[in-house]
VOTORZA-684559 format. One record per residue: residue in one letter; z, x, y of N, C-alpha, C in turn. Coordinates in steps of 0.1 Angstrom, whole numbers. Last residue first. Example, Ala and Ser with C-alpha at 12.3 -4.5 7.8 and 13.67 -1.06 7.14 Angstrom:
('S'; (71; 128; -22); (71; 137; -11); (79; 129; 0)),
('A'; (78; 132; -57); (78; 123; -45); (78; 132; -33)),
//
This chain:
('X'; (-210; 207; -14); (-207; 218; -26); (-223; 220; -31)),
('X'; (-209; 188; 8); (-211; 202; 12); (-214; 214; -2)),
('X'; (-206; 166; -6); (-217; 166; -2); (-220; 180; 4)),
('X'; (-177; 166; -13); (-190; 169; -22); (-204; 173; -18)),
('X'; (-169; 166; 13); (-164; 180; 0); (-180; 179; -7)),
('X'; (-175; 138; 20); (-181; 153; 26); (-178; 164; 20)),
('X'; (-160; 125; -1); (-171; 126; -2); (-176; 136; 9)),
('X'; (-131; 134; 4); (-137; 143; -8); (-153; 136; -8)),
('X'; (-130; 123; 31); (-130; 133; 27); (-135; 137; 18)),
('X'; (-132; 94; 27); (-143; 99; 36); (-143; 115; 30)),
('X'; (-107; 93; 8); (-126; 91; -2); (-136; 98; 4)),
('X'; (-90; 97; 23); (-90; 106; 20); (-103; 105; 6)),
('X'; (-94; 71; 41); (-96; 82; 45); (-96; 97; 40)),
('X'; (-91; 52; 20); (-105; 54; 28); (-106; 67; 31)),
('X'; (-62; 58; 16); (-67; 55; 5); (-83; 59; 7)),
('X'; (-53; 47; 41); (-49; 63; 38); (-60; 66; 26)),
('X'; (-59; 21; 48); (-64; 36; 54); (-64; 49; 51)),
('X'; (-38; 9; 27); (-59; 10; 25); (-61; 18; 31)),
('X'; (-14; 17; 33); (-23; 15; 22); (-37; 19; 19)),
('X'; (-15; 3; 60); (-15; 17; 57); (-15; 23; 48)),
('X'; (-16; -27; 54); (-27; -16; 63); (-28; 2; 60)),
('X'; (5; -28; 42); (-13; -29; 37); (-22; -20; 41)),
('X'; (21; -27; 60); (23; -16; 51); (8; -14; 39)),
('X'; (17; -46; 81); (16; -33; 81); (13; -23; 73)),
('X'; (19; -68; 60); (8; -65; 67); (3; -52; 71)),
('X'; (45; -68; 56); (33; -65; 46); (23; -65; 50)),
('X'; (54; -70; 82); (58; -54; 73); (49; -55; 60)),
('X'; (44; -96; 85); (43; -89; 98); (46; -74; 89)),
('X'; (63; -111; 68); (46; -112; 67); (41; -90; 75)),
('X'; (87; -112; 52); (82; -102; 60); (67; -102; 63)),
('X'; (95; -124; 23); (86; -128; 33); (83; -124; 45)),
('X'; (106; -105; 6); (117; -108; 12); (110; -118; 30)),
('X'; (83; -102; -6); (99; -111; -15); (106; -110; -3)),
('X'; (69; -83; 5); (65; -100; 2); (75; -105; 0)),
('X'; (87; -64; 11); (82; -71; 24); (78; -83; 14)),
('X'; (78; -55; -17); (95; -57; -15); (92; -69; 0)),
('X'; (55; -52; -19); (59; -59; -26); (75; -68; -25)),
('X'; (54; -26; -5); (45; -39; 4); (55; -54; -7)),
('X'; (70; -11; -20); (72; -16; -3); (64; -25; 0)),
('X'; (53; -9; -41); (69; -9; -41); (73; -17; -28)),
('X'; (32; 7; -33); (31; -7; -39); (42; -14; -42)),
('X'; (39; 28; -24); (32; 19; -17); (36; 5; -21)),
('X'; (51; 36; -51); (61; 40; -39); (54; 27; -29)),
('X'; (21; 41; -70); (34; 31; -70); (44; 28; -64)),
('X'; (8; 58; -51); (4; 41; -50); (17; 34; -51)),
('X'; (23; 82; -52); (28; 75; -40); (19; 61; -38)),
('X'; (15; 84; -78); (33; 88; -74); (35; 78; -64)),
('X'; (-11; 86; -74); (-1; 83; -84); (9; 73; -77)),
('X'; (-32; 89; -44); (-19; 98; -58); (-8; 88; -63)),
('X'; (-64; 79; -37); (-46; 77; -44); (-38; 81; -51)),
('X'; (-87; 97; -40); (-80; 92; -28); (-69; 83; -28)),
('X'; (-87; 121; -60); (-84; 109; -59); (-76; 105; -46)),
('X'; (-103; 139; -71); (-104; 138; -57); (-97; 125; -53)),
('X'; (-96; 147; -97); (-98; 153; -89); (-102; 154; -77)),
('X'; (-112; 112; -109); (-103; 127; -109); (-107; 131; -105)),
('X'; (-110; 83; -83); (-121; 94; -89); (-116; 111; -96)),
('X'; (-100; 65; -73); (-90; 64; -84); (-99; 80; -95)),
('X'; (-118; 55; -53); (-106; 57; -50); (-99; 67; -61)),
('X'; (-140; 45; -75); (-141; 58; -66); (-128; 61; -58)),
('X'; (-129; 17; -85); (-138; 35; -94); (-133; 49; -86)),
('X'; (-132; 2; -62); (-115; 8; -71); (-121; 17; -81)),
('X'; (-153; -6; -51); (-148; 10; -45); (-130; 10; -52)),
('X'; (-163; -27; -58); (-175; -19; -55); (-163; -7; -52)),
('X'; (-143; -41; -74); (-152; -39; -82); (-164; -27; -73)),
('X'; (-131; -46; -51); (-123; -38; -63); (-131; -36; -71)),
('X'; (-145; -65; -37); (-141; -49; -28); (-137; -45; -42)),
('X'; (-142; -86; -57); (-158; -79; -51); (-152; -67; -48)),
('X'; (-118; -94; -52); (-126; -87; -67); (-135; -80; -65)),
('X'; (-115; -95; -25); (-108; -85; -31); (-114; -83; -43)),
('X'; (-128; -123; -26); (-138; -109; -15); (-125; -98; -22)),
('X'; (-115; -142; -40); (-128; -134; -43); (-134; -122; -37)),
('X'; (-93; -143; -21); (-90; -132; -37); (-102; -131; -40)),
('X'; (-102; -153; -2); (-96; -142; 1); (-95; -130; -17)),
('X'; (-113; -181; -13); (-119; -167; -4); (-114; -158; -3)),
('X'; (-84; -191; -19); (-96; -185; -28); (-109; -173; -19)),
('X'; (-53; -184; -15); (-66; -185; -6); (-78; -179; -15)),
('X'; (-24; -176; -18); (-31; -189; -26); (-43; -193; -13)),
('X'; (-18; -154; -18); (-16; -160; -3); (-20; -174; -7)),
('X'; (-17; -149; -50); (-7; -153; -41); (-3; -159; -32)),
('X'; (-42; -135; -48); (-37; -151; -54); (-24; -155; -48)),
('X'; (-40; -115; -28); (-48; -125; -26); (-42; -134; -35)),
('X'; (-20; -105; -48); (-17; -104; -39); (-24; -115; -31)),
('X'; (-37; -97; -71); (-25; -110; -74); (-25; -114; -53)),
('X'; (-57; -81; -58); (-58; -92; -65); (-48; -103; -68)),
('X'; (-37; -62; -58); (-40; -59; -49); (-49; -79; -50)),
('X'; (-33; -58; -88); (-21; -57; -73); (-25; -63; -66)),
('X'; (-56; -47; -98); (-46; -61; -100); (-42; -66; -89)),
('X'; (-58; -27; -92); (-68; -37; -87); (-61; -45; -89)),
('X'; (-37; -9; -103); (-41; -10; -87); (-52; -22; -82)),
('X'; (-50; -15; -126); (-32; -22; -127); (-33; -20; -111)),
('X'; (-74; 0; -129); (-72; -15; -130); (-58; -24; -127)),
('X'; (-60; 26; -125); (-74; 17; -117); (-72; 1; -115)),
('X'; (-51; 32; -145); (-40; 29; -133); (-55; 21; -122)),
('X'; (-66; 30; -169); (-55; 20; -168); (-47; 20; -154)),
('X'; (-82; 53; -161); (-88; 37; -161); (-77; 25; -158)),
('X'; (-66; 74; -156); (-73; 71; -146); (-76; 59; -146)),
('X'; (-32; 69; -178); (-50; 76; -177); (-53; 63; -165)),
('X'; (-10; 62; -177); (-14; 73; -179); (-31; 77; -175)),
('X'; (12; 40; -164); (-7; 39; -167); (-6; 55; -164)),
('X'; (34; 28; -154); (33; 37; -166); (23; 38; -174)),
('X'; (30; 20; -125); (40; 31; -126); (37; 37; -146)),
('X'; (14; -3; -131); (3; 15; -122); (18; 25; -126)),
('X'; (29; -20; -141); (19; -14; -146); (15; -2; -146)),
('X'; (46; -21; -119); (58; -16; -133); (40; -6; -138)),
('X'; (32; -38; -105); (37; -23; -108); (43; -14; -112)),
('X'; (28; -60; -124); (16; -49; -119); (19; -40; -113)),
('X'; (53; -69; -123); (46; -67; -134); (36; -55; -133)),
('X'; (57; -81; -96); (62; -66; -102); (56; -63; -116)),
('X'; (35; -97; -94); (33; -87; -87); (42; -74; -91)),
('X'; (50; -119; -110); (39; -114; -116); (31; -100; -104)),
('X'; (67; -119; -91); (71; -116; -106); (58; -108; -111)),
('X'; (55; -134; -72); (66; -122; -70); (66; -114; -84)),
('X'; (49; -157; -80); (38; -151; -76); (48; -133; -76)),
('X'; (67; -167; -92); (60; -168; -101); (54; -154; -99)),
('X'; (79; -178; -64); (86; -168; -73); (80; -164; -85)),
('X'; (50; -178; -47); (64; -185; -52); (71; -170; -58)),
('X'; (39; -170; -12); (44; -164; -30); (56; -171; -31)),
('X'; (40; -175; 14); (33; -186; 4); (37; -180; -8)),
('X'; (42; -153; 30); (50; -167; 38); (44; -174; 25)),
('X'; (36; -129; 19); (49; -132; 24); (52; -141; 27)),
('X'; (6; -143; 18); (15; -140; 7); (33; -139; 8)),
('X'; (0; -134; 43); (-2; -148; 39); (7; -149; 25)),
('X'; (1; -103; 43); (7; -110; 52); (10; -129; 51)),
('X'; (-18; -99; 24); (-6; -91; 23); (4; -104; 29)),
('X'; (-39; -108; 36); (-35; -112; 23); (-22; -113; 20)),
('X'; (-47; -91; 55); (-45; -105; 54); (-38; -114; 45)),
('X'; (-47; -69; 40); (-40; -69; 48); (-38; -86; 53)),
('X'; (-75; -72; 25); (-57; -69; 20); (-46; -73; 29)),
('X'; (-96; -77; 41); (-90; -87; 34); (-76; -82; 32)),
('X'; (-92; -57; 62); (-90; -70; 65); (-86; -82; 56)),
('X'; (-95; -37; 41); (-82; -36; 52); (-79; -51; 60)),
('X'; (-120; -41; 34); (-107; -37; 30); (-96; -41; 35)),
('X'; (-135; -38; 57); (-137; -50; 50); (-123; -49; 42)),
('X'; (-134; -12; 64); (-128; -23; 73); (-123; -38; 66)),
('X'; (-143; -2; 44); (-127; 3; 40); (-124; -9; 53)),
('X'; (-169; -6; 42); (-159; -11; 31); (-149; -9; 34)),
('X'; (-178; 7; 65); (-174; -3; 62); (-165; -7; 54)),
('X'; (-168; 36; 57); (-162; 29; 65); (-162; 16; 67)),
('X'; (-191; 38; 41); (-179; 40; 31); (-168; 35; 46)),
('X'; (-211; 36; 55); (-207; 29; 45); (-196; 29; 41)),
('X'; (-210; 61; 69); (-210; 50; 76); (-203; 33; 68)),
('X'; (-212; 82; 49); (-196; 81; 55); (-196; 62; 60)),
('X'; (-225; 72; 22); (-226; 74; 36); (-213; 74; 41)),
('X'; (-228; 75; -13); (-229; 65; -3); (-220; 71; 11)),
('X'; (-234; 98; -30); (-247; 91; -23); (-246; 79; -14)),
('X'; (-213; 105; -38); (-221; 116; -31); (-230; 112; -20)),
('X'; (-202; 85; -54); (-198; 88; -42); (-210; 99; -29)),
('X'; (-220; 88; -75); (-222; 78; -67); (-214; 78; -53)),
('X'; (-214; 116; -84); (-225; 113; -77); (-230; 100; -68)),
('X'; (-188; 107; -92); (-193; 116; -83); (-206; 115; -76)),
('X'; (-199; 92; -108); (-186; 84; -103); (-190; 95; -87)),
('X'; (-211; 104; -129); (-213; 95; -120); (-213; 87; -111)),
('X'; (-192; 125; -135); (-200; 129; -132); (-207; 116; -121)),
('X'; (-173; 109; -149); (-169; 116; -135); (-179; 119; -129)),
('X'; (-181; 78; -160); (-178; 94; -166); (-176; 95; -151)),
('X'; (-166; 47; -167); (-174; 53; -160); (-169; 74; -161)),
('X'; (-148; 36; -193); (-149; 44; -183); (-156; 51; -180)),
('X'; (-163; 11; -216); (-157; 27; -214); (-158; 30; -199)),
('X'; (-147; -21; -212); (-159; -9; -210); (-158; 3; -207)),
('X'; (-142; -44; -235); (-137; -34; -227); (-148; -28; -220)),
('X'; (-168; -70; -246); (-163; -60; -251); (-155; -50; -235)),
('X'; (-162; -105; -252); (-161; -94; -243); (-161; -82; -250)),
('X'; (-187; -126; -268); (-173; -124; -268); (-171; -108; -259)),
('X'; (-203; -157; -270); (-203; -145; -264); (-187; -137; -263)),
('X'; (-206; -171; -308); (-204; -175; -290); (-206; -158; -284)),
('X'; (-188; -179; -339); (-197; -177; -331); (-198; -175; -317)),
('X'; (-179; -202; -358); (-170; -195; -347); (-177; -181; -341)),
('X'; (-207; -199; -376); (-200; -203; -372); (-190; -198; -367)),
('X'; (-237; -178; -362); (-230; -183; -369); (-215; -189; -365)),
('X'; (-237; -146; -341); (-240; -160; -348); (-229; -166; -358)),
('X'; (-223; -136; -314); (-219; -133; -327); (-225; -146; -327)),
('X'; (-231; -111; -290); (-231; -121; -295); (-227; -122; -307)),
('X'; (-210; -89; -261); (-218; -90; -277); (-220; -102; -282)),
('X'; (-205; -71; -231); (-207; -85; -241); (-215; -83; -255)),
('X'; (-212; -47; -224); (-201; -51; -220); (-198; -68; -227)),
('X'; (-235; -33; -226); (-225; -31; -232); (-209; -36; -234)),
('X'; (-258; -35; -212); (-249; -28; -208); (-232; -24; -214)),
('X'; (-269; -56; -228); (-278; -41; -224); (-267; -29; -223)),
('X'; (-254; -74; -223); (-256; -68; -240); (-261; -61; -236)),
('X'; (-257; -81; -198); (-244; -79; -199); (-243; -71; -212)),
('X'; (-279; -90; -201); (-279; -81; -193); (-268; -74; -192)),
('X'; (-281; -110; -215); (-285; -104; -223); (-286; -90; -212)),
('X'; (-266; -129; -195); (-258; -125; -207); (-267; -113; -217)),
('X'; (-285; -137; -177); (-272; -128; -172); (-266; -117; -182)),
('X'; (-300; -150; -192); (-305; -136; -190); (-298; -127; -184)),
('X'; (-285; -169; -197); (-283; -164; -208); (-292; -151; -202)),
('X'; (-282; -181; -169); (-273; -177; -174); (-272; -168; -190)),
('X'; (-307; -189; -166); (-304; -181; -157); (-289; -172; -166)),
('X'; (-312; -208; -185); (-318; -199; -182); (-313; -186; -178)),
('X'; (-291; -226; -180); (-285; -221; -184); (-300; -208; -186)),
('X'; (-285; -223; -141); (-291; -233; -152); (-288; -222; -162)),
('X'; (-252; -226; -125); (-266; -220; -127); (-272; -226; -140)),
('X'; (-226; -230; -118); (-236; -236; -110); (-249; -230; -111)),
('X'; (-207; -222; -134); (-210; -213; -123); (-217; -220; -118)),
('X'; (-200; -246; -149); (-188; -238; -144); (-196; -234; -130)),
('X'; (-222; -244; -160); (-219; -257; -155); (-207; -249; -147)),
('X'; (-222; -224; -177); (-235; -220; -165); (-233; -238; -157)),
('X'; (-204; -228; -191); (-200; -213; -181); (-212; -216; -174)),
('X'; (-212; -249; -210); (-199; -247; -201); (-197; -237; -191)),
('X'; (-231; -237; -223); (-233; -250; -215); (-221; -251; -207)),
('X'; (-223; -212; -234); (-233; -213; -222); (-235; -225; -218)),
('X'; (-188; -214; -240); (-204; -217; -244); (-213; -216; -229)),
('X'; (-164; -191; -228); (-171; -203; -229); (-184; -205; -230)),
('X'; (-158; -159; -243); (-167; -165; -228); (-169; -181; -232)),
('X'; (-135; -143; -261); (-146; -152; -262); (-150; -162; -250)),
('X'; (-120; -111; -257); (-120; -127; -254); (-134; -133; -255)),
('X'; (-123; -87; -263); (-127; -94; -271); (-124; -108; -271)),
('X'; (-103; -82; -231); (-111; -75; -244); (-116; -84; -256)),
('X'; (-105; -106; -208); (-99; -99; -219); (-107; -91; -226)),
('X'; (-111; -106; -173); (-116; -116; -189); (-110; -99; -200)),
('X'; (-97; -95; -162); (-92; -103; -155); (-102; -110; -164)),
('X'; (-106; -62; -158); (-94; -67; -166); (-87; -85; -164)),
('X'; (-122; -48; -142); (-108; -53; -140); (-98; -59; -148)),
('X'; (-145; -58; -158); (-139; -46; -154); (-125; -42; -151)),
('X'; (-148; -82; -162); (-144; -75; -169); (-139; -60; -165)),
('X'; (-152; -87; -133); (-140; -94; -136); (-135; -91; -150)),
('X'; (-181; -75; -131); (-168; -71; -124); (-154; -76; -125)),
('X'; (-196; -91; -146); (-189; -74; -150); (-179; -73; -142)),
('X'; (-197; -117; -136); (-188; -115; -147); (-184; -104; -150)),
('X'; (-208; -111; -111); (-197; -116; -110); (-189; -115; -124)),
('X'; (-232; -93; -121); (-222; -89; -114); (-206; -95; -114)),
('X'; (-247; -115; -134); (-243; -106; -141); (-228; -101; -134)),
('X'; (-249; -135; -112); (-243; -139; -123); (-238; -129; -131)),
('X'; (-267; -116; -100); (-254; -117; -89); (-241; -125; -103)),
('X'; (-294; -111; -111); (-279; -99; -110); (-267; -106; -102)),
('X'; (-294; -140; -117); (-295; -130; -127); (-282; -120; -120)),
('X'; (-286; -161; -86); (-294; -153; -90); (-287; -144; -108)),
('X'; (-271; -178; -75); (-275; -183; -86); (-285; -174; -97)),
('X'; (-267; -187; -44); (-279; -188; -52); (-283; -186; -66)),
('X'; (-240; -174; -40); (-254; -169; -34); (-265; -172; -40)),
('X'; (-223; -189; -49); (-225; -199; -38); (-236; -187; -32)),
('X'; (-210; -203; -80); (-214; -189; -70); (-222; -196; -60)),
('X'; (-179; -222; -86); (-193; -217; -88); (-197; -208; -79)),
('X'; (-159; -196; -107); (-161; -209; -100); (-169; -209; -93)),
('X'; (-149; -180; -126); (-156; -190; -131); (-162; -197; -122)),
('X'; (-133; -162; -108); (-139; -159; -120); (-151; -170; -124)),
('X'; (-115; -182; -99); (-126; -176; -91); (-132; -170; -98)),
('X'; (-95; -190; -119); (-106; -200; -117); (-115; -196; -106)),
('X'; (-83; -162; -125); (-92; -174; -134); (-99; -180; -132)),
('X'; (-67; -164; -99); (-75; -155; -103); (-84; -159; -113)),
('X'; (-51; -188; -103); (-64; -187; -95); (-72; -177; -93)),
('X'; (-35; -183; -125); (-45; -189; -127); (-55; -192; -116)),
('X'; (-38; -148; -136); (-26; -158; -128); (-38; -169; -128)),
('X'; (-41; -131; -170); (-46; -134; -157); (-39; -145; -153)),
('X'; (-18; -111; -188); (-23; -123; -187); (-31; -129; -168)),
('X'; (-2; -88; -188); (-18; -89; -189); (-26; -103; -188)),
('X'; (23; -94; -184); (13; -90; -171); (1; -85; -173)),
('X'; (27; -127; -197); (23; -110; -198); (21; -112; -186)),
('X'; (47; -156; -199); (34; -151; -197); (35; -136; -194)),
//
């Protein structure tokens, strides 16, 4: 199996049902964000809408207005006719410009939450993982940083850092935990990873990501925990920063 290939309970949170009700944007959300990340393939084909809105727990109403929200946006395409169905399109990378401005516009206060929320899931994770990653789970964690180590461009190291960070939750094999990491990775792995202000350098994710990883293999809960932690804070606290940069320019 690749290290592009999704782990299987990352898969089946993807799919499994949604428990806010069922709504249009929250259907849409849950699937862009799993395209985003790279955890539904490039031109992978979405199971039939009688299957995906049984899967999610939504009528298929609900489900095809998801889908025609996802074709607005670009991120899905239909194909009639036979071997037919909804098939994924990639998604160009958000421009800088927007990226910026969306930073511009969310609050120091805000942006602290998320980073608590952060830090709790990861770091939990971190730590449940050292005592539960098989050997499977190990593997497929170096994979993902072999990834971020030879991801040239902004997008590809984005997503091989959300991975990570995602296996990791699969790993502690705790569904709650890896869904609340998609979510966090889908509302602030853009802006972490933002040129020119990137509250993760390169060099030193993959160095990070090296040592928490090493702590999981060698089940060290207590040093992956730590090293989570200090991960995510550093990552928050230099976002808090270049968003007051901006907001002063």
């Amino acid at each position: 199996m690749s290290g592009t290939e999704v782990s299987g309970a990352a898969r089946h949170i993807v799919f499994a049902p949604l428990g806010e009700g069922g709504r249009v944007d929250v259907v849409a959300r849950r699937i862009s964000e799993a395209i985003g990340l790279g955890l539904i393939a490039d031109g992978e084909q979405l199971p039939s809408e009688t299957a995906l809105s049984g899967a999610l727990n939504v009528s298929t109403v609900t489900l095809r207005e998801a889908l025609a929200l996802l074709r607005q946006r670009g991120l899905v395409e239909t194909r009639r006719g036979r071997g037919g169905g909804s098939f994924v399109r990639a998604p160009v990378d958000a421009s800088v410009e927007r990226l910026r401005t969306r930073l511009r516009e969310t609050g120091v206060h805000e942006l602290r939450e998320i980073g608590d929320h952060h830090l709790a899931v990861s770091a939990t994770a971190a730590r449940l993982a050292a005592e539960r990653a098989s050997g499977e789970h190990v593997r497929r964690l170096g994979e993902w940083v072999e990834r971020l180590a030879a991801a040239e461009s902004v997008g590809e190291r984005r997503r091989a850092d959300g991975r990570f960070h995602i296996e990791i939750a699969a790993a502690a094999q705790s569904t709650r935990l890896t869904r609340q990491e998609i979510d966090l990775q889908g509302e602030i792995g853009e802006l972490l990873w933002l040129p020119f202000g990137e509250a993760v350098v390169h060099e030193e994710a993959v160095r990070q990501h090296r040592d928490i990883l090493a702590a999981i293999e060698a089940g060290d809960g207590a040093r992956a925990r730590a090293l989570s932690e200090e991960h995510v804070e550093l990552g928050v606290k230099r976002l808090i920063a270049f968003h007051l940069q901006l907001v002063k320019s």
